[in-house]
C-alpha positions in Angstrom: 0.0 0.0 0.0 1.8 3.3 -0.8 1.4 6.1 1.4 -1.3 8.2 0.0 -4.0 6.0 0.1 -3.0 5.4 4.0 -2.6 8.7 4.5 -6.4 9.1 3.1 -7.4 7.0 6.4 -5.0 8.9 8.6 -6.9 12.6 7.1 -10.4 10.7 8.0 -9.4 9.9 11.2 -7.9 13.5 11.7 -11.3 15.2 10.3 -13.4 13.3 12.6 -11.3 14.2 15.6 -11.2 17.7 14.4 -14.9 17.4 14.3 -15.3 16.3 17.4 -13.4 18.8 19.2 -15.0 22.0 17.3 -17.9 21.2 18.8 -17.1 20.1 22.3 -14.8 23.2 22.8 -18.3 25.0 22.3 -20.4 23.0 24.3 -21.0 25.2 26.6 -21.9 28.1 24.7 -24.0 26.6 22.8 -26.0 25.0 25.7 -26.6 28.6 26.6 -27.6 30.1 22.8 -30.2 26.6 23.7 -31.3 27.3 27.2 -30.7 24.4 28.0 -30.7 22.6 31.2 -27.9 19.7 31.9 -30.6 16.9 31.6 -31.9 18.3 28.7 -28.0 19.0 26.8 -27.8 14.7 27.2 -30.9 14.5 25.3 -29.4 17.0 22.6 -25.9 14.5 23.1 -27.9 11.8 22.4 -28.2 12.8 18.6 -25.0 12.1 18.3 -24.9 8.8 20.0 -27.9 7.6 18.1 -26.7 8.6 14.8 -23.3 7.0 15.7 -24.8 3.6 16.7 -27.2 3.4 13.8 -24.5 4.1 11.7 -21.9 1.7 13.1 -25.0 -1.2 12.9 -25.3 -0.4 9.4 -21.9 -0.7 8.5 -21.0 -3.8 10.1 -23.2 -5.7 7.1 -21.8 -3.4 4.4 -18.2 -3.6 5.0 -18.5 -7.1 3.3 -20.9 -6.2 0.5 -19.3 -2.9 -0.6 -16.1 -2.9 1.1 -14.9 -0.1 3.0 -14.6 2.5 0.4 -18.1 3.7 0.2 -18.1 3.7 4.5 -15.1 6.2 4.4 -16.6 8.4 1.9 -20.1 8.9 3.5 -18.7 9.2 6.6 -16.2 12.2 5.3 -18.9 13.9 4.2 -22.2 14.0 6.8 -20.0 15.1 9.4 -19.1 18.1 7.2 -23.6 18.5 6.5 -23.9 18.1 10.2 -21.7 20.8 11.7 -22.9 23.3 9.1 -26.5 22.3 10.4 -25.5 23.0 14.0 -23.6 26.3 13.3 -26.6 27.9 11.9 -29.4 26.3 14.0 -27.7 26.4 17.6 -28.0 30.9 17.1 -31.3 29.9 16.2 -32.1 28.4 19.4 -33.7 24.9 17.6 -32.6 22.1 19.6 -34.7 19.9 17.5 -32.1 21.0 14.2 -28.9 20.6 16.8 -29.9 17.1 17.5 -30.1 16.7 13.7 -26.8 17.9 12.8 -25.2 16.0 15.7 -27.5 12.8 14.6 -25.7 13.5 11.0 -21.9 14.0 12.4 -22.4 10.7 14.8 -23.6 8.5 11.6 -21.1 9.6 9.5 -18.2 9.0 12.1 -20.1 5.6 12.5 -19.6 4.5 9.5 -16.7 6.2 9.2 -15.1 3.8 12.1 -16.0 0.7 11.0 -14.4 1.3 7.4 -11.3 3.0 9.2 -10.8 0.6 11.7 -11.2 -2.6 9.5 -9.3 -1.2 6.4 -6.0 -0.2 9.1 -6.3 -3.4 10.5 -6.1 -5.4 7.6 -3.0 -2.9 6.6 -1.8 -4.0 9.9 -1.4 -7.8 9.5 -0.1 -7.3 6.0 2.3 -5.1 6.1 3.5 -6.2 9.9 3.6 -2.7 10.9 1.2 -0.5 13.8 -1.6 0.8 11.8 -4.3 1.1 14.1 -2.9 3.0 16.9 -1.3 5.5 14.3 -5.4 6.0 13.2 -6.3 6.4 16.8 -3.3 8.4 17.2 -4.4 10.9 14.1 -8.1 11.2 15.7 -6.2 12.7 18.6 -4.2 14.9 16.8 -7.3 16.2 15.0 -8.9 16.6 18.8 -6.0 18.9 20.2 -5.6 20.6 16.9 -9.8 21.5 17.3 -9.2 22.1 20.5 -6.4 24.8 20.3 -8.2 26.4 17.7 -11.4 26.2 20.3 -9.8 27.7 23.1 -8.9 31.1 21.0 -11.9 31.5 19.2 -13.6 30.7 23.0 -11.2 33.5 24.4 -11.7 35.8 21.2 -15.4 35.0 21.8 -16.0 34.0 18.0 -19.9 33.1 17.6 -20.4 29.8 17.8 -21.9 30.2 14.0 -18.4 31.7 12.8 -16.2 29.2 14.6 -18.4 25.8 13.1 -18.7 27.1 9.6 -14.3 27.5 9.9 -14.1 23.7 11.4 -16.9 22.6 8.9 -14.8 24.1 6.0 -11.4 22.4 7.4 -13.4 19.2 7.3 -14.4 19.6 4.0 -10.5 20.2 2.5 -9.4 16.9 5.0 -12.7 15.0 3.4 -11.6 15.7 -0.1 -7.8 14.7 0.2 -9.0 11.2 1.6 -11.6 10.9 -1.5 -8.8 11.8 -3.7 -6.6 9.3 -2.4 -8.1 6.6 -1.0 -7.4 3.3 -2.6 -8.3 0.7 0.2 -6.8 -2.8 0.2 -9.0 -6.1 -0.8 -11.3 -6.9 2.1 -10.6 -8.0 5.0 -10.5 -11.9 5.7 -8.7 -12.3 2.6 -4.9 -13.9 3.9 -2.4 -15.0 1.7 -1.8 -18.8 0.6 0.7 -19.2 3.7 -1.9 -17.7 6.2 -5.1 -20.3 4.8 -2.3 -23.2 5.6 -1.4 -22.5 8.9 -4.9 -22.0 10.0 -6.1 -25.2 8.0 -2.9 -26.8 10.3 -4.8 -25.4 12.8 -8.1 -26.8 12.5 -6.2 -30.3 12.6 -5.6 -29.8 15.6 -8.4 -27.9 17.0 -12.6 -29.0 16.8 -14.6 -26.6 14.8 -17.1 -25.8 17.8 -14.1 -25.7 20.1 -12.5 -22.7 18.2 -15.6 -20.8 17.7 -16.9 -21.1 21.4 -13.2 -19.8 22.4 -13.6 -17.1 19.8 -16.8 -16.0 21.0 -15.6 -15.7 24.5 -12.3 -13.9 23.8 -14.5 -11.5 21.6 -16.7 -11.2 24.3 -14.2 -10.1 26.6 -12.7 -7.6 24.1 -15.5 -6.1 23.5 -16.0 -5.2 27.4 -13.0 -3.3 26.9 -14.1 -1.4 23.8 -17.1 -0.4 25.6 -15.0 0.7 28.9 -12.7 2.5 26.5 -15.1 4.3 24.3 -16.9 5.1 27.3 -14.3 6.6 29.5 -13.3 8.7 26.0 -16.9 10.0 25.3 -17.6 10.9 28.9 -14.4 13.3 28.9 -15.0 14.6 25.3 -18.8 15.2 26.4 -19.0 16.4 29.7 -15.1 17.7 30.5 -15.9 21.5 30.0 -19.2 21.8 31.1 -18.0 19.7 34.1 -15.4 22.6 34.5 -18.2 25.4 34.3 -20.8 23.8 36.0 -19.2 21.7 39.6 -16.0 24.1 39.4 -17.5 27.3 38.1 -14.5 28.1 35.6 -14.8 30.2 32.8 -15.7 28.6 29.5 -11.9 29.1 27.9 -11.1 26.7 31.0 -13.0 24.0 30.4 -12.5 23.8 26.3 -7.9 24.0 27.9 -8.8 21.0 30.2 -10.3 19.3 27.1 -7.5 20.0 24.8 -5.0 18.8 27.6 -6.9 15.4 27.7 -6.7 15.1 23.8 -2.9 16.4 24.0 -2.5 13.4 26.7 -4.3 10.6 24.5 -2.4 11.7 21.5 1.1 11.3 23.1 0.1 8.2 24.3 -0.9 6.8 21.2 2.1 8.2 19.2 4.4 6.8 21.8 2.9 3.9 23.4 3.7 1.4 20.7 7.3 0.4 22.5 5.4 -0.3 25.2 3.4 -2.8 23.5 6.7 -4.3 22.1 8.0 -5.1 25.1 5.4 -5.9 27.1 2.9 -7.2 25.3 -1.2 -6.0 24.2 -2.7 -7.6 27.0 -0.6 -6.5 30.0 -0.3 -3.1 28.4 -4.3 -2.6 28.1 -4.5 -3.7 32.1 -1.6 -0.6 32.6 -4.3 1.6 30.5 -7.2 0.6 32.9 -5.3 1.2 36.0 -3.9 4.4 35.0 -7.0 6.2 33.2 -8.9 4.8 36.6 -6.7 6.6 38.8 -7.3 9.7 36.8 -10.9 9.5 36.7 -11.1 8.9 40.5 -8.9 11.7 40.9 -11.6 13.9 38.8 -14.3 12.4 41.1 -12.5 13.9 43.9 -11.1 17.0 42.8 -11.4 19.9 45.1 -10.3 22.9 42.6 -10.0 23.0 38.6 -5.9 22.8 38.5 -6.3 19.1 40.2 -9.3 18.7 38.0 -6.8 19.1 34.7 -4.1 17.6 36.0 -6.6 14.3 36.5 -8.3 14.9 32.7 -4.4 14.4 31.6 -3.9 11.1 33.6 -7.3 10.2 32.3 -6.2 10.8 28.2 -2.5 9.1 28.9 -4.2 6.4 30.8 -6.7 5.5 28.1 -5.1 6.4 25.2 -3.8 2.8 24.0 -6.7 0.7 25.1 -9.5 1.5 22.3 -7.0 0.9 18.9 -5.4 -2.3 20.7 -8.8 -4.2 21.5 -9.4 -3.2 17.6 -6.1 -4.7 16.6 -6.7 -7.5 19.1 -9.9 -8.2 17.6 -8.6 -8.3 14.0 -5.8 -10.8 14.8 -7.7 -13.6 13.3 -6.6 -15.3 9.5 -9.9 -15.1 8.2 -12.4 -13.4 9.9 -10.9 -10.2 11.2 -13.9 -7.9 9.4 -16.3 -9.4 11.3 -14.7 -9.3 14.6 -13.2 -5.6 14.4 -17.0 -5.0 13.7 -18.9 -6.5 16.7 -16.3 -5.3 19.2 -16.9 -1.6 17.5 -19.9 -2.0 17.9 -19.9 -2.7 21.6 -17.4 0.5 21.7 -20.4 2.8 20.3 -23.3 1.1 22.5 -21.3 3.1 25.0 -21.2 6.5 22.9 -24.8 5.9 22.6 -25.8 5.8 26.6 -22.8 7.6 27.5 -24.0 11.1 27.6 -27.4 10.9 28.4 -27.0 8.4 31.4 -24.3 10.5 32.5 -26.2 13.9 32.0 -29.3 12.4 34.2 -26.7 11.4 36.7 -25.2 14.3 36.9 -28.2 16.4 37.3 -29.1 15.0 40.4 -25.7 14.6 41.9 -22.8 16.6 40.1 -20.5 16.0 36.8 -17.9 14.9 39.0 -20.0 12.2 41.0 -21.6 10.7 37.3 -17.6 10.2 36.5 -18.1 7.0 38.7 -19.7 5.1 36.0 -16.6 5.5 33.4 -14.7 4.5 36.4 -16.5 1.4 37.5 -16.3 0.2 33.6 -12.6 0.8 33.2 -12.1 -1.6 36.5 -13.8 -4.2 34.6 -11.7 -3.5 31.5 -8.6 -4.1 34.0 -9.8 -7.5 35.4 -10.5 -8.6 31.4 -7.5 -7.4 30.1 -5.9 -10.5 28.8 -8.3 -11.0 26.5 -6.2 -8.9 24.1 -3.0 -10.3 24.5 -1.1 -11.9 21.2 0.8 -14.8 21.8 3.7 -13.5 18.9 3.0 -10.0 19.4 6.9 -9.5 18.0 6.3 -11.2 14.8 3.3 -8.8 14.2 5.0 -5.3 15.6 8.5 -5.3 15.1 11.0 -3.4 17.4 
């Protein structure tokens, strides 16, 4: 695979972090433009999940029909629809055309990750290199790159309006490059003559229901990680700077910085983390990400002043930052069926976008942002005691030192 038509996956992944952040750097203003109430900003969050799960469901079944071409195209371009939508109806004060645009950026980055995800895995086992970490890793990068930008428009106090329509058009450009250049490989689940004999050597040895029941499990387990993961993520990215506003009463340029500095932590752990994995291994590393985004989410449970409060978020991003792209390439270690596995396990990731906010905002009305943290912090303690289930028993021969 030559390097544009990977670095068309890498812009996607960047565009929909980008996305992501323009409009969580902004979530508090615009819950104001709304008039809207915490409990009532989780319904308006649940556009988002909705559209994100109902896209991801959709694109499990496609991936092998279509391939993952058409998934990475659509989801370049509804994001881009959506955050128009949301510029010019937030001003407008119609929650009901928010929830839209947000339903329209969450199915696009649905489908969007399971054609990114399955595409960089299958680079991944071909070309024996990190893939999916790098994607994750870009995502981040797009996150602190929308968040800077957030945080001076924010202190410039740039309409909301202005400052979507910019990101919107910054998607667009990173949307176009990837349609330009993106060339994806065969499906995935197609291996190579040497891969179909080793795993017909290993049916020999091996009974057909056997295998699949010990499949099922493992996936299982992975995908309990996935869901702690993507939950732990979405909780920061949805509630970290009203959480700021609200429990600590910081300006609004303060919570969008304590964003940014967990999307600055997540990217340097996915951009360095990959020695780690090396040596190590995927399993015991994803346990080391539990513990250590754990301890920073029960330090933002307990936070008595905003500084602790960002120096947790940052814990929190570092901590987690690993755990999401290696259940992915976890799940896609498999000769023939990698596709279908990266897909459920995604899937499981996004049932958690999909509660994720709203659970958390009806939590948190009753008893405080930092209080509703406790549910990302009772599922990351459950991603910690499944950990192994990612491990790779020849990690080295896949990622080489």
């Amino acid at each position: 695979m030559t390097r544009h038509p990977r670095g068309a996956l890498f812009a996607t992944s960047t565009m929909t972090g980008f996305g992501i952040a323009t409009w969580v750097t902004r979530t508090p203003a615009i819950r104001d433009e709304l008039g809207a109430s915490i409990e009532a900003m989780g319904l308006v969050l649940l556009g988002l999940s909705i559209g994100s799960m109902i896209g991801i469901l959709g694109a499990g079944a496609l991936v092998r029909r279509l391939g993952t071409r058409p998934l990475i195209l659509l989801g370049g371009a509804l994001p881009v629809v959506g955050m128009v939508l949301v510029a010019l109806l937030a001003p407008a004060q119609a929650p009901a055309g928010v929830w839209a645009g947000l339903f329209l950026i969450g199915f696009g980055s649905g489908v969007a990750e399971i054609g990114l995800n399955v595409e960089a895995a299958a680079v991944e086992r071909r070309i024996g290199r990190p893939v999916v970490p790098v994607l994750h890793a870009c995502f981040s990068l797009g996150t602190v790159v929308g968040g800077v930008v957030g945080i001076a428009m924010t202190a410039a106090r740039t309409p909301v309006v202005v400052h979507l329509l910019v990101g919107a058009a910054v998607m667009a450009a990173l949307a176009a490059f990837a349609a330009l250049n993106l060339q994806p490989l065969p499906r995935a689940g197609v291996q190579t003559e040497g891969a179909d004999t080793a795993d017909a050597a290993g049916a020999s040895r091996v009974t057909t229901a056997t295998r699949r029941s010990v499949i099922t499990v493992q996936l299982a387990l992975i995908a309990v990680i996935t869901l702690a993961m993507a939950f732990a993520e979405g909780a920061a990215s949805d509630w970290l700077p009203l959480l700021m506003t609200t429990d600590h009463d910081a300006p609004e340029a303060v919570g969008s910085l304590v964003f940014t500095g967990f999307a600055l932590a997540m990217l340097i752990g996915r951009s360095a983390g990959t020695p780690l994995v090396t040596r190590l291994g995927r399993g015991p590393v994803v346990r080391l990400c539990a513990a250590v985004g754990g301890i920073g989410v029960l330090l933002v449970v307990v936070s008595p002043s905003p500084v602790v409060t960002a120096i947790a978020a940052a814990v929190w991003g570092l901590g987690i930052a690993l755990g999401f792209p290696l259940a992915i390439s976890a799940a896609g270690d498999h000769p023939t069926d990698g596709d279908r596995r990266v897909s459920v396990v995604a899937t499981a990731g996004y049932i958690a976008f999909l509660v994720g906010p709203p659970l958390l905002g009806f939590v948190g009305e009753h008893l405080g942002l930092q209080a509703a943290m406790l549910v990302p912090l009772v599922l990351l303690v459950a991603a910690f005691v499944v950990a192994p289930a990612a491990r790779d028993a020849d990690l080295r021969r896949t990622v080489p030192t």
